[in-house]
N, C-alpha and C positions, 0 to 999 in steps of 0.2 A: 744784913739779910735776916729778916726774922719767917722761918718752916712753921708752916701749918700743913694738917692731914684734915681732909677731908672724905667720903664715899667716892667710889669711883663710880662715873657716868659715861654713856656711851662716846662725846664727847671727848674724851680722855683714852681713844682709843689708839692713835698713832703714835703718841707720847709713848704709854705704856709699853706698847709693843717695845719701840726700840730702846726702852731702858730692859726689859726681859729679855730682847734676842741680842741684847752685849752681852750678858751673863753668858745667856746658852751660847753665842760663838768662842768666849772666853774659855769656858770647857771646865771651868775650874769651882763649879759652886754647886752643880750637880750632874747627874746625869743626861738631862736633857737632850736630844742632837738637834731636833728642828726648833724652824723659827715659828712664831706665832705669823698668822696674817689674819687681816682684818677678823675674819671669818672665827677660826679657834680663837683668836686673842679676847674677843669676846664672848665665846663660849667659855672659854679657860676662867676668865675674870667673875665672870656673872656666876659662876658656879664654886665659887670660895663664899664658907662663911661672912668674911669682909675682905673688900680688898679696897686698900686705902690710897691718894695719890698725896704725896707730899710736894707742897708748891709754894714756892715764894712767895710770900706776902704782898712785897711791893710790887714785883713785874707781874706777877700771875704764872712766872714759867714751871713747869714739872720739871720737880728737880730730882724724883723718885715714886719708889712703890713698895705698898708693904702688903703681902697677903697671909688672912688666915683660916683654915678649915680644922673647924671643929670637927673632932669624930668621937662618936658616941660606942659603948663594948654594948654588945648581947649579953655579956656576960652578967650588966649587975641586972640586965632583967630577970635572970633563972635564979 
């Protein structure tokens, strides 16, 4: 099996979701309680710095997800 990461696309939105709403039902990674559906899961994704899918090279399957948001201080402006 050789994982590549590539951008996530809208495409890649039912996958997603249900590698995220095992976390959030798992209860044990954060806070979270609801699930993504179509609708937030794309919201939620589209609005991270990057959000990456990790997928099988040979089959093509999603085999995960990795997201990140940058946040900027006010602080070093002043």
């Amino acid at each position: 099996m050789s994982i590549k990461v590539r951008e996530f696309n809208e495409n890649d939105i039912q996958a997603a979701n249900e590698i995220w709403n095992e976390v959030v039902e798992e209860g044990v990674a954060f806070p979270q309680e609801e699930c993504l559906t179509e609708k937030s899961g794309l919201e939620f994704f589209k609005s991270q710095s990057y959000t990456g899918i990790a997928y099988d090279e040979e089959t093509c399957d999603i085999v995960g997800l990795y997201i990140c948001l940058l946040y900027t201080s006010d602080a070093a402006d002043e």
